[in-house]
C-alpha positions as CSV (number, residue, x, y, z in Angstrom):
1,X,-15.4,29.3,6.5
2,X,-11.9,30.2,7.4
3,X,-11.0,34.6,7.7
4,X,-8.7,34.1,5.0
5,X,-6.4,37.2,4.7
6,X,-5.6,38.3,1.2
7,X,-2.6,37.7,0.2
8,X,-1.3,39.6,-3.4
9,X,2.6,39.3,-3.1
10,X,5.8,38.1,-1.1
11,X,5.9,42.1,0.5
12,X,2.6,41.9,2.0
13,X,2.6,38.6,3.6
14,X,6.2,39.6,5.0
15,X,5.1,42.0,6.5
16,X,1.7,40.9,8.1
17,X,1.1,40.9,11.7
18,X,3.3,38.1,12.8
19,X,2.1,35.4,15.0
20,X,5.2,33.7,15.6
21,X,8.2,35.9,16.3
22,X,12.0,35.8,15.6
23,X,12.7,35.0,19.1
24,X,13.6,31.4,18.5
25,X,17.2,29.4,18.4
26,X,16.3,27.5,15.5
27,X,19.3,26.9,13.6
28,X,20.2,29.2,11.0
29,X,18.6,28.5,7.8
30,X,15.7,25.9,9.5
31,X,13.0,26.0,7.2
32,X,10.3,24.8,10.4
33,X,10.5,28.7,10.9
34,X,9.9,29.6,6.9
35,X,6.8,26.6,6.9
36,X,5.6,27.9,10.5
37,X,5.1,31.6,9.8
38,X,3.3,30.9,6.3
39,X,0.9,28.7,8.0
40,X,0.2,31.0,10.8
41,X,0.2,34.3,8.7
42,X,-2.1,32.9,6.1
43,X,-5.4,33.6,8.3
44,X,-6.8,36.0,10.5
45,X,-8.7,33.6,12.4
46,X,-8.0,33.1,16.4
47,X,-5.5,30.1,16.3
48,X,-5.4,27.1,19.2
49,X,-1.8,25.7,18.1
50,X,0.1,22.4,19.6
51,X,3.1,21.4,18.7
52,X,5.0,18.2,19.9
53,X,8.6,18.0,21.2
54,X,10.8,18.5,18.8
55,X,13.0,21.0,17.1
56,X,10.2,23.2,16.6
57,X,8.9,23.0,20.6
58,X,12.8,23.3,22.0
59,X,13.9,26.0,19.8
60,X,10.7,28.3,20.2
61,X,9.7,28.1,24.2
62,X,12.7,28.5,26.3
63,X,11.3,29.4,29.5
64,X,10.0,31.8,30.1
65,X,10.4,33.2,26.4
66,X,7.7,32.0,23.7
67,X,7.6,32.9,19.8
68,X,4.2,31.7,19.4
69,X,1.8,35.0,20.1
70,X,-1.5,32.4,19.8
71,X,-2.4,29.7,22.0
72,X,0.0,27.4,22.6
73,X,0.0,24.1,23.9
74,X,3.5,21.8,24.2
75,X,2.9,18.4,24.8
76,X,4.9,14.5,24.0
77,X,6.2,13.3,20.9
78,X,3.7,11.2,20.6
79,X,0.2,12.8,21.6
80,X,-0.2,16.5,20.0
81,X,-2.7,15.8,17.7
82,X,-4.7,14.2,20.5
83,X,-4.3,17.3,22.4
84,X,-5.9,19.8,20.0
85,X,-8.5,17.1,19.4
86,X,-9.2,17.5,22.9
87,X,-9.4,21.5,22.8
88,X,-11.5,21.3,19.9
89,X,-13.8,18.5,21.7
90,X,-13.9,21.3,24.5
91,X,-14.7,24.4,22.6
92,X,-17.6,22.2,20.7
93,X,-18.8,21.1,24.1
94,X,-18.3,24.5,25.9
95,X,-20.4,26.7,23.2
96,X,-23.1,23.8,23.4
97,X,-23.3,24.6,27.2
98,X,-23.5,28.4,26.2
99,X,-20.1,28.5,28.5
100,X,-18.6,30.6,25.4
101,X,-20.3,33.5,24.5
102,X,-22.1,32.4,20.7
103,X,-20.5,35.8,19.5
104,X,-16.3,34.5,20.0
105,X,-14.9,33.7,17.0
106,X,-14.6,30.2,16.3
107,X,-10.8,29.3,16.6
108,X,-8.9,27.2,14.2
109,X,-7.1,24.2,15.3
110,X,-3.5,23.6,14.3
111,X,-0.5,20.9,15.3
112,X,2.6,21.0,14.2
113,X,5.0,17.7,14.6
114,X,8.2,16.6,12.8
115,X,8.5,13.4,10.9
116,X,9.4,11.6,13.5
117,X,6.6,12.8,16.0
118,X,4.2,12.0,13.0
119,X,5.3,9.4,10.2
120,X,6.3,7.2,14.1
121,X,5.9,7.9,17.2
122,X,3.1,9.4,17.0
123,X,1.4,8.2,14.1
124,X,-1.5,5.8,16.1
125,X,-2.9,9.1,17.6
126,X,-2.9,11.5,14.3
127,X,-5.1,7.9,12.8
128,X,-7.4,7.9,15.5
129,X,-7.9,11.8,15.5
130,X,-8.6,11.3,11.6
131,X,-10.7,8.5,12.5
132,X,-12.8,10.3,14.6
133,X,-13.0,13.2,12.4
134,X,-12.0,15.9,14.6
135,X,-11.9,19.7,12.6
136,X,-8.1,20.6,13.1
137,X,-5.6,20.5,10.3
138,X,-1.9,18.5,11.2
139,X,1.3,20.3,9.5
140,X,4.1,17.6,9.6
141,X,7.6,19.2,9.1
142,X,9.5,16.9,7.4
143,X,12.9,17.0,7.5
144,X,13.1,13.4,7.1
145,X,15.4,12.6,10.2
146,X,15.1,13.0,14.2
147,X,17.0,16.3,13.8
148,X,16.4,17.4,17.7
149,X,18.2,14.3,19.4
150,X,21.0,13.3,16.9
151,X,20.2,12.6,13.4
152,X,18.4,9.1,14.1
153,X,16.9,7.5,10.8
154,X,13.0,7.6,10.9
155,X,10.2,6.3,8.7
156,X,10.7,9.2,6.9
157,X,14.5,9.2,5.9
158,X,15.2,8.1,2.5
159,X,17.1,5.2,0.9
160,X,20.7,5.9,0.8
161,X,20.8,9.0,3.6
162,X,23.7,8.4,6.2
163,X,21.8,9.3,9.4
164,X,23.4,8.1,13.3
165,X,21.8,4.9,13.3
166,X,21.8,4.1,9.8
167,X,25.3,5.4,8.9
168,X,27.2,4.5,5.7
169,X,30.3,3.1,5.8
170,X,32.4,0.4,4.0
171,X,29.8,-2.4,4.5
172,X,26.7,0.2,4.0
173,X,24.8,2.9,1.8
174,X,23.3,3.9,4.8
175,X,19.5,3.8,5.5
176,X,18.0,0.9,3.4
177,X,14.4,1.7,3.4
178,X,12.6,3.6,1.1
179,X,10.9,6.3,2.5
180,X,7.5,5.8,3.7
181,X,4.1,7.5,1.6
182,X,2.9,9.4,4.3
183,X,0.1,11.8,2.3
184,X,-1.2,8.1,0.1
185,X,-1.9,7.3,4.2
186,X,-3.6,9.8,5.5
187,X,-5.7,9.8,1.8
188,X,-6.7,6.5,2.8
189,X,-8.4,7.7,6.3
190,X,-10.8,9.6,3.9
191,X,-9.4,13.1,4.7
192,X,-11.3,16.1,3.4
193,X,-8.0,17.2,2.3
194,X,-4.3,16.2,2.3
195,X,-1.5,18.4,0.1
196,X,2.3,18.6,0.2
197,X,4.1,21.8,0.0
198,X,7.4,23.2,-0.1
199,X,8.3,26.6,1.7
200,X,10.1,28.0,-1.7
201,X,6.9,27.8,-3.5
202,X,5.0,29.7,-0.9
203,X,2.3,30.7,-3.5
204,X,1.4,27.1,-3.2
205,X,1.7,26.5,-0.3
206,X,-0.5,29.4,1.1
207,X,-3.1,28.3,-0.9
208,X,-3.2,25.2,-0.1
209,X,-2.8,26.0,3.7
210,X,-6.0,28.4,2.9
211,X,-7.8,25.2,1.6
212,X,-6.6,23.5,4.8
213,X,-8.3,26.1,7.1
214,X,-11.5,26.8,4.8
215,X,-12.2,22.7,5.1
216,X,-14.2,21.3,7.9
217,X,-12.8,18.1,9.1
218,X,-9.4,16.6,9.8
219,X,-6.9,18.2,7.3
220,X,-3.2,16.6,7.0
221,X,-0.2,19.0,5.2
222,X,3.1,17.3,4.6
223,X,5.8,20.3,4.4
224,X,9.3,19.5,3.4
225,X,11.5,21.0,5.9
226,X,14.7,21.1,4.5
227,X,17.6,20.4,7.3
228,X,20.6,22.2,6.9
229,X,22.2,20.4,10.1
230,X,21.8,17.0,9.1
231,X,20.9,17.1,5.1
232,X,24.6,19.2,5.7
233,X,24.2,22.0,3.1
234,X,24.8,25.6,4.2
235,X,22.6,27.8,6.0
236,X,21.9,30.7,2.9
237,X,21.6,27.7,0.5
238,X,17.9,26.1,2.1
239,X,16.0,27.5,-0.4
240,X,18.4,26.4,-3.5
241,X,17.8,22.8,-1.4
242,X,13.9,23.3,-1.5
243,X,13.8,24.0,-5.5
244,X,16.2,21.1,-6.4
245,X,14.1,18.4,-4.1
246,X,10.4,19.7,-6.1
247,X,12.5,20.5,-9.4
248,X,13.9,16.4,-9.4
249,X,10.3,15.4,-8.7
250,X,11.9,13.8,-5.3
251,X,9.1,16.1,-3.4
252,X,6.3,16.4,-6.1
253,X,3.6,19.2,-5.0
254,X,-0.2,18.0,-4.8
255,X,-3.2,17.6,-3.4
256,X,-5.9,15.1,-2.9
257,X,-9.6,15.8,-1.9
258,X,-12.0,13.6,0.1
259,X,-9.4,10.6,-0.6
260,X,-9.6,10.4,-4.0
261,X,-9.5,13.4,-6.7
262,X,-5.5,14.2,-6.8
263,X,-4.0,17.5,-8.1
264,X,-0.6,18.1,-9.4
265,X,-0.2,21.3,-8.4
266,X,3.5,22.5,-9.6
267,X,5.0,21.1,-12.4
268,X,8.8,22.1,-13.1
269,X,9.1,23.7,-16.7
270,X,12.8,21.9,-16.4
271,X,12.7,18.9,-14.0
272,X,16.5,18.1,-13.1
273,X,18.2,15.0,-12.6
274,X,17.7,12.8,-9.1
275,X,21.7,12.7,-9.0
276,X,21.5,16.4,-9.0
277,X,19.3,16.6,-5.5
278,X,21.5,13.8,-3.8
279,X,24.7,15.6,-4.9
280,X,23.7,18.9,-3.2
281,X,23.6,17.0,0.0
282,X,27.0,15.4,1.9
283,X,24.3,12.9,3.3
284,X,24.5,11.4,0.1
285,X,27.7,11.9,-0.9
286,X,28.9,8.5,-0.5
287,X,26.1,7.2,-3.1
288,X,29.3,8.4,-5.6
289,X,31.1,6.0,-5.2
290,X,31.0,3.2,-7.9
291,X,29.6,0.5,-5.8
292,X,27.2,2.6,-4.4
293,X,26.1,4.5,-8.0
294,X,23.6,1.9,-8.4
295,X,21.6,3.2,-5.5
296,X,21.4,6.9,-7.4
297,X,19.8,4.9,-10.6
298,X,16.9,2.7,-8.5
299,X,16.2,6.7,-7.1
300,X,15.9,7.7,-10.4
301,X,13.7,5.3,-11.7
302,X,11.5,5.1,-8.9
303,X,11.0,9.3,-9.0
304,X,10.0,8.7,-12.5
305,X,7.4,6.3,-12.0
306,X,6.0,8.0,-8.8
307,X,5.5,11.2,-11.2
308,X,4.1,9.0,-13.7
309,X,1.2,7.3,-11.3
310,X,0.9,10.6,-10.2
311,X,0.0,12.4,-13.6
312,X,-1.9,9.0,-14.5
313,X,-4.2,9.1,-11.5
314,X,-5.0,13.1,-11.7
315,X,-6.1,12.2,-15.2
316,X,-8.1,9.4,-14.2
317,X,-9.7,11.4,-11.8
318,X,-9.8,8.7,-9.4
Protein backbone atom coordinates (compact mmCIF):
# COMPACT_ATOMS: atom_id res chain seq x y z
CA UNK A 1 0.00 0.00 0.00
CA UNK A 2 1.00 3.51 -0.78
CA UNK A 3 1.84 6.19 2.67
CA UNK A 4 -0.84 8.22 1.49
CA UNK A 5 -0.72 11.71 3.18
CA UNK A 6 -4.09 13.11 4.14
CA UNK A 7 -5.12 15.58 2.37
CA UNK A 8 -8.43 17.86 3.80
CA UNK A 9 -8.05 21.20 1.77
CA UNK A 10 -6.19 23.36 -0.95
CA UNK A 11 -4.12 25.13 2.44
CA UNK A 12 -2.71 22.01 3.64
CA UNK A 13 -1.55 20.38 0.49
CA UNK A 14 0.03 23.97 -0.38
CA UNK A 15 1.76 23.95 2.17
CA UNK A 16 3.17 20.30 2.55
CA UNK A 17 6.74 19.50 2.46
CA UNK A 18 7.62 20.17 -1.07
CA UNK A 19 9.38 17.78 -3.20
CA UNK A 20 9.84 19.77 -6.18
CA UNK A 21 10.86 23.42 -5.56
CA UNK A 22 10.27 26.78 -7.32
CA UNK A 23 13.68 26.81 -8.63
CA UNK A 24 12.67 26.08 -12.23
CA UNK A 25 12.45 28.39 -15.58
CA UNK A 26 9.27 26.90 -16.57
CA UNK A 27 7.41 29.51 -18.27
CA UNK A 28 5.04 31.53 -16.39
CA UNK A 29 1.80 29.95 -16.07
CA UNK A 30 3.16 26.10 -17.23
CA UNK A 31 0.77 23.83 -15.70
CA UNK A 32 3.81 20.72 -15.84
CA UNK A 33 4.79 22.55 -12.53
CA UNK A 34 0.87 22.74 -11.08
CA UNK A 35 0.48 18.60 -12.34
CA UNK A 36 4.15 17.89 -10.99
CA UNK A 37 3.86 19.17 -7.39
CA UNK A 38 0.27 17.40 -6.90
CA UNK A 39 1.73 14.23 -7.92
CA UNK A 40 4.76 14.44 -5.85
CA UNK A 41 3.01 16.02 -2.74
CA UNK A 42 0.25 13.55 -2.69
CA UNK A 43 2.47 10.77 -0.75
CA UNK A 44 4.83 10.39 1.82
CA UNK A 45 6.44 7.48 0.34
CA UNK A 46 10.34 7.69 -0.81
CA UNK A 47 9.95 8.60 -4.56
CA UNK A 48 12.53 7.07 -7.59
CA UNK A 49 11.38 9.81 -10.31
CA UNK A 50 12.49 9.90 -14.26
CA UNK A 51 11.49 12.21 -16.38
CA UNK A 52 12.41 12.45 -20.26
CA UNK A 53 13.71 15.44 -22.13
CA UNK A 54 11.49 17.81 -22.40
CA UNK A 55 10.12 21.04 -21.05
CA UNK A 56 9.79 19.55 -17.80
CA UNK A 57 13.76 17.94 -17.75
CA UNK A 58 15.16 21.54 -19.39
CA UNK A 59 13.31 23.85 -17.22
CA UNK A 60 13.90 21.99 -13.84
CA UNK A 61 17.90 20.67 -13.96
CA UNK A 62 20.06 23.46 -15.15
CA UNK A 63 23.30 22.34 -13.98
CA UNK A 64 24.17 22.20 -11.29
CA UNK A 65 20.63 23.45 -9.92
CA UNK A 66 17.76 20.72 -9.53
CA UNK A 67 14.06 21.25 -8.26
CA UNK A 68 13.46 17.74 -7.78
CA UNK A 69 14.43 16.97 -3.90
CA UNK A 70 13.82 12.90 -4.64
CA UNK A 71 15.71 10.75 -6.83
CA UNK A 72 16.02 11.88 -10.10
CA UNK A 73 16.90 10.28 -13.13
CA UNK A 74 17.09 12.36 -16.72
CA UNK A 75 17.23 10.30 -19.60
CA UNK A 76 16.03 10.39 -23.84
CA UNK A 77 12.83 11.30 -25.19
CA UNK A 78 12.24 8.08 -25.92
CA UNK A 79 13.38 5.59 -23.03
CA UNK A 80 12.17 7.02 -19.37
CA UNK A 81 9.75 4.60 -18.71
CA UNK A 82 12.40 1.97 -19.47
CA UNK A 83 14.57 3.56 -17.11
CA UNK A 84 12.45 3.35 -13.91
CA UNK A 85 11.54 -0.11 -15.12
CA UNK A 86 15.03 -0.78 -14.75
CA UNK A 87 15.40 0.85 -11.12
CA UNK A 88 12.47 -0.98 -10.03
CA UNK A 89 13.92 -4.34 -11.67
CA UNK A 90 17.03 -3.39 -9.43
CA UNK A 91 15.41 -2.61 -6.09
CA UNK A 92 13.27 -6.10 -6.63
CA UNK A 93 16.51 -7.85 -7.42
CA UNK A 94 18.68 -5.98 -4.72
CA UNK A 95 16.22 -6.73 -1.61
CA UNK A 96 15.99 -10.50 -3.00
CA UNK A 97 19.85 -10.49 -2.56
CA UNK A 98 19.29 -8.95 1.02
CA UNK A 99 21.62 -5.98 -0.62
CA UNK A 100 18.88 -3.55 0.82
CA UNK A 101 18.23 -3.72 4.27
CA UNK A 102 14.32 -5.51 4.49
CA UNK A 103 13.51 -2.53 6.92
CA UNK A 104 13.94 0.58 3.86
CA UNK A 105 10.90 1.71 2.77
CA UNK A 106 9.78 0.44 -0.44
CA UNK A 107 10.07 3.46 -3.01
CA UNK A 108 7.53 4.38 -5.44
CA UNK A 109 8.30 4.57 -9.07
CA UNK A 110 7.30 7.57 -11.11
CA UNK A 111 8.08 8.97 -14.90
CA UNK A 112 6.97 11.86 -16.11
CA UNK A 113 7.08 12.53 -20.21
CA UNK A 114 5.24 15.04 -22.37
CA UNK A 115 2.94 14.02 -25.26
CA UNK A 116 5.34 13.85 -27.44
CA UNK A 117 7.93 11.70 -25.39
CA UNK A 118 4.87 9.44 -24.74
CA UNK A 119 1.78 9.44 -27.31
CA UNK A 120 5.36 9.11 -30.10
CA UNK A 121 8.57 8.86 -29.49
CA UNK A 122 8.48 7.04 -26.89
CA UNK A 123 5.41 5.18 -26.91
CA UNK A 124 7.14 1.31 -27.98
CA UNK A 125 8.98 1.45 -24.51
CA UNK A 126 5.98 2.77 -22.13
CA UNK A 127 4.00 -0.67 -24.18
CA UNK A 128 6.67 -2.89 -23.39
CA UNK A 129 7.05 -1.67 -19.68
CA UNK A 130 3.08 -2.26 -19.47
CA UNK A 131 3.66 -5.40 -21.13
CA UNK A 132 5.94 -6.66 -18.82
CA UNK A 133 4.02 -5.43 -15.89
CA UNK A 134 6.57 -3.40 -14.17
CA UNK A 135 5.04 -1.55 -10.58
CA UNK A 136 5.67 2.25 -11.61
CA UNK A 137 2.90 4.64 -12.56
CA UNK A 138 3.70 6.99 -16.08
CA UNK A 139 2.28 10.75 -15.78
CA UNK A 140 2.12 12.08 -19.40
CA UNK A 141 1.81 15.89 -19.47
CA UNK A 142 -0.07 16.73 -22.26
CA UNK A 143 0.11 19.82 -23.64
CA UNK A 144 -0.70 18.42 -26.95
CA UNK A 145 2.31 19.93 -28.95
CA UNK A 146 6.34 19.49 -28.80
CA UNK A 147 6.31 22.76 -26.73
CA UNK A 148 10.31 22.38 -25.85
CA UNK A 149 11.74 22.56 -29.54
CA UNK A 150 9.16 24.73 -31.51
CA UNK A 151 5.58 23.97 -31.41
CA UNK A 152 5.86 20.80 -33.77
CA UNK A 153 2.33 18.96 -34.18
CA UNK A 154 2.42 15.45 -32.41
CA UNK A 155 -0.03 12.52 -32.09
CA UNK A 156 -1.43 14.40 -29.53
CA UNK A 157 -2.38 17.88 -31.21
CA UNK A 158 -5.89 18.18 -32.16
CA UNK A 159 -7.73 18.69 -35.45
CA UNK A 160 -7.72 22.28 -36.42
CA UNK A 161 -4.60 23.56 -33.92
CA UNK A 162 -1.95 25.73 -36.07
CA UNK A 163 1.23 24.22 -34.68
CA UNK A 164 5.01 24.87 -36.83
CA UNK A 165 4.68 21.98 -38.91
CA UNK A 166 1.03 21.82 -39.30
CA UNK A 167 0.40 25.61 -39.71
CA UNK A 168 -2.86 27.17 -40.99
CA UNK A 169 -2.91 29.30 -43.65
CA UNK A 170 -4.91 30.05 -46.86
CA UNK A 171 -4.76 26.47 -48.16
CA UNK A 172 -5.08 24.91 -44.50
CA UNK A 173 -6.94 24.59 -41.00
CA UNK A 174 -3.86 23.47 -39.72
CA UNK A 175 -3.26 19.93 -38.17
CA UNK A 176 -5.77 17.48 -39.93
CA UNK A 177 -5.74 14.62 -37.59
CA UNK A 178 -7.84 13.98 -34.79
CA UNK A 179 -6.13 13.57 -31.77
CA UNK A 180 -5.06 10.24 -30.84
CA UNK A 181 -7.02 8.10 -27.61
CA UNK A 182 -4.15 7.71 -25.65
CA UNK A 183 -5.93 6.42 -22.04
CA UNK A 184 -8.49 3.73 -24.62
CA UNK A 185 -4.58 2.45 -25.38
CA UNK A 186 -3.00 1.96 -22.49
CA UNK A 187 -6.69 0.33 -21.21
CA UNK A 188 -6.08 -2.13 -23.77
CA UNK A 189 -2.52 -3.32 -22.32
CA UNK A 190 -4.79 -4.41 -19.28
CA UNK A 191 -3.53 -1.70 -16.85
CA UNK A 192 -4.50 -2.01 -13.26
CA UNK A 193 -5.43 1.56 -13.67
CA UNK A 194 -5.53 4.40 -16.20
CA UNK A 195 -7.35 8.01 -15.32
CA UNK A 196 -7.17 11.47 -16.84
CA UNK A 197 -6.93 14.54 -14.76
CA UNK A 198 -6.85 18.16 -14.96
CA UNK A 199 -4.65 20.29 -12.49
CA UNK A 200 -7.87 22.71 -11.78
CA UNK A 201 -9.77 19.91 -10.34
CA UNK A 202 -7.00 18.94 -8.05
CA UNK A 203 -9.47 17.10 -5.70
CA UNK A 204 -9.61 14.66 -8.55
CA UNK A 205 -6.80 14.46 -9.48
CA UNK A 206 -5.15 13.76 -6.06
CA UNK A 207 -7.27 11.08 -5.62
CA UNK A 208 -6.83 9.48 -8.44
CA UNK A 209 -3.00 10.01 -8.31
CA UNK A 210 -3.51 8.31 -4.62
CA UNK A 211 -5.19 5.33 -6.52
CA UNK A 212 -2.17 5.40 -8.84
CA UNK A 213 0.33 4.89 -6.07
CA UNK A 214 -1.96 2.53 -3.72
CA UNK A 215 -2.06 0.04 -7.16
CA UNK A 216 0.49 -2.61 -7.74
CA UNK A 217 1.36 -2.84 -11.34
CA UNK A 218 1.89 -0.51 -14.24
CA UNK A 219 -0.29 2.59 -13.73
CA UNK A 220 -0.78 5.26 -16.71
CA UNK A 221 -2.24 9.06 -15.82
CA UNK A 222 -2.90 11.34 -18.72
CA UNK A 223 -2.76 15.14 -17.25
CA UNK A 224 -3.82 17.92 -19.47
CA UNK A 225 -1.08 20.35 -19.35
CA UNK A 226 -2.35 23.42 -20.53
CA UNK A 227 0.35 25.53 -22.78
CA UNK A 228 0.26 28.98 -22.43
CA UNK A 229 3.23 29.48 -25.05
CA UNK A 230 1.86 27.64 -27.83
CA UNK A 231 -2.18 27.17 -26.95
CA UNK A 232 -1.27 31.28 -26.79
CA UNK A 233 -3.50 32.38 -23.91
CA UNK A 234 -2.01 34.50 -21.05
CA UNK A 235 0.02 33.30 -18.31
CA UNK A 236 -2.74 34.18 -15.08
CA UNK A 237 -5.55 32.72 -17.42
CA UNK A 238 -4.12 28.64 -17.30
CA UNK A 239 -6.50 27.68 -15.00
CA UNK A 240 -9.67 29.59 -16.74
CA UNK A 241 -8.04 27.39 -19.85
CA UNK A 242 -8.11 24.06 -17.71
CA UNK A 243 -12.06 24.57 -16.64
CA UNK A 244 -13.16 25.48 -20.23
CA UNK A 245 -11.29 22.26 -21.83
CA UNK A 246 -13.15 19.62 -18.89
CA UNK A 247 -16.32 22.08 -18.73
CA UNK A 248 -16.80 21.53 -23.07
CA UNK A 249 -16.22 17.79 -22.43
CA UNK A 250 -13.04 18.33 -24.89
CA UNK A 251 -10.94 16.73 -21.73
CA UNK A 252 -13.63 14.55 -19.99
CA UNK A 253 -12.30 13.26 -16.40
CA UNK A 254 -12.26 9.37 -15.73
CA UNK A 255 -11.00 6.40 -14.87
CA UNK A 256 -10.78 2.84 -16.01
CA UNK A 257 -9.81 -0.18 -13.74
CA UNK A 258 -8.07 -3.45 -14.83
CA UNK A 259 -9.11 -2.43 -18.63
CA UNK A 260 -12.47 -2.46 -18.39
CA UNK A 261 -14.83 -0.92 -15.52
CA UNK A 262 -14.73 3.03 -16.52
CA UNK A 263 -15.65 5.95 -14.25
CA UNK A 264 -16.82 9.30 -15.02
CA UNK A 265 -15.47 11.07 -12.49
CA UNK A 266 -16.48 14.96 -12.96
CA UNK A 267 -19.39 15.89 -14.60
CA UNK A 268 -19.88 19.71 -15.38
CA UNK A 269 -23.27 21.03 -13.73
CA UNK A 270 -23.11 23.43 -17.03
CA UNK A 271 -21.02 21.82 -19.90
CA UNK A 272 -20.17 24.87 -22.33
CA UNK A 273 -20.04 24.93 -25.92
CA UNK A 274 -16.79 23.32 -27.99
CA UNK A 275 -16.61 26.85 -29.90
CA UNK A 276 -16.26 28.36 -26.51
CA UNK A 277 -12.80 26.19 -25.70
CA UNK A 278 -11.30 26.83 -29.28
CA UNK A 279 -12.13 30.51 -29.04
CA UNK A 280 -10.12 30.97 -25.85
CA UNK A 281 -7.16 29.82 -27.71
CA UNK A 282 -5.44 32.01 -30.89
CA UNK A 283 -4.31 28.49 -32.01
CA UNK A 284 -7.74 28.13 -33.17
CA UNK A 285 -8.62 31.28 -34.04
CA UNK A 286 -8.53 30.81 -37.67
CA UNK A 287 -11.31 27.91 -37.29
CA UNK A 288 -13.65 31.48 -37.47
CA UNK A 289 -13.47 32.00 -40.39
CA UNK A 290 -16.45 30.82 -42.62
CA UNK A 291 -14.66 28.28 -44.58
CA UNK A 292 -13.12 26.99 -41.80
CA UNK A 293 -16.47 27.09 -39.24
CA UNK A 294 -17.25 23.70 -40.38
CA UNK A 295 -14.26 22.28 -38.56
CA UNK A 296 -15.70 23.88 -35.08
CA UNK A 297 -19.17 21.81 -35.82
CA UNK A 298 -17.41 18.06 -36.67
CA UNK A 299 -15.50 19.12 -32.95
CA UNK A 300 -18.68 19.53 -31.55
CA UNK A 301 -20.35 16.57 -32.66
CA UNK A 302 -17.57 14.31 -32.09
CA UNK A 303 -17.18 15.76 -28.15
CA UNK A 304 -20.77 14.82 -27.84
CA UNK A 305 -20.56 11.47 -28.87
CA UNK A 306 -17.26 10.76 -27.05
CA UNK A 307 -19.31 11.85 -23.76
CA UNK A 308 -22.08 9.78 -24.80
CA UNK A 309 -19.87 6.27 -25.30
CA UNK A 310 -18.44 7.35 -22.32
CA UNK A 311 -21.60 7.57 -20.00
CA UNK A 312 -22.95 4.45 -22.09
CA UNK A 313 -20.04 2.31 -21.24
CA UNK A 314 -19.73 3.31 -17.27
CA UNK A 315 -23.34 2.17 -17.28
CA UNK A 316 -22.67 -0.96 -18.97
CA UNK A 317 -20.13 -1.57 -16.68
CA UNK A 318 -18.03 -3.04 -19.32
Amino acid sequence: MSNQKEIKNLKTFSTAAERFEGSHVLCPGCAHSIIVREVLNATNDNLVVSAATGCLEVCTAIYPHTSWDCSWIHIGFENASTAIAGAETMNKVLRKKGRIDPSTPEPKFVTFGGDGATYDIGFQWISGCFERGHDFMYVCLDNEVYANTGGQRSSSTPIGSSTTTAPAGSDSYGEKRNKKDMLAIMAAHGSPYVAQVAPNKWKDMVKKIQTGFATKGPVFINAMSACTTEWKFQPHQTIEASDLAVDSLVFPLYEIIDGTELNITYRPKNIVPVRDYLGFQPRFKHLFKPENEHIIEEWQKRVDAKWEYLQRREEARV
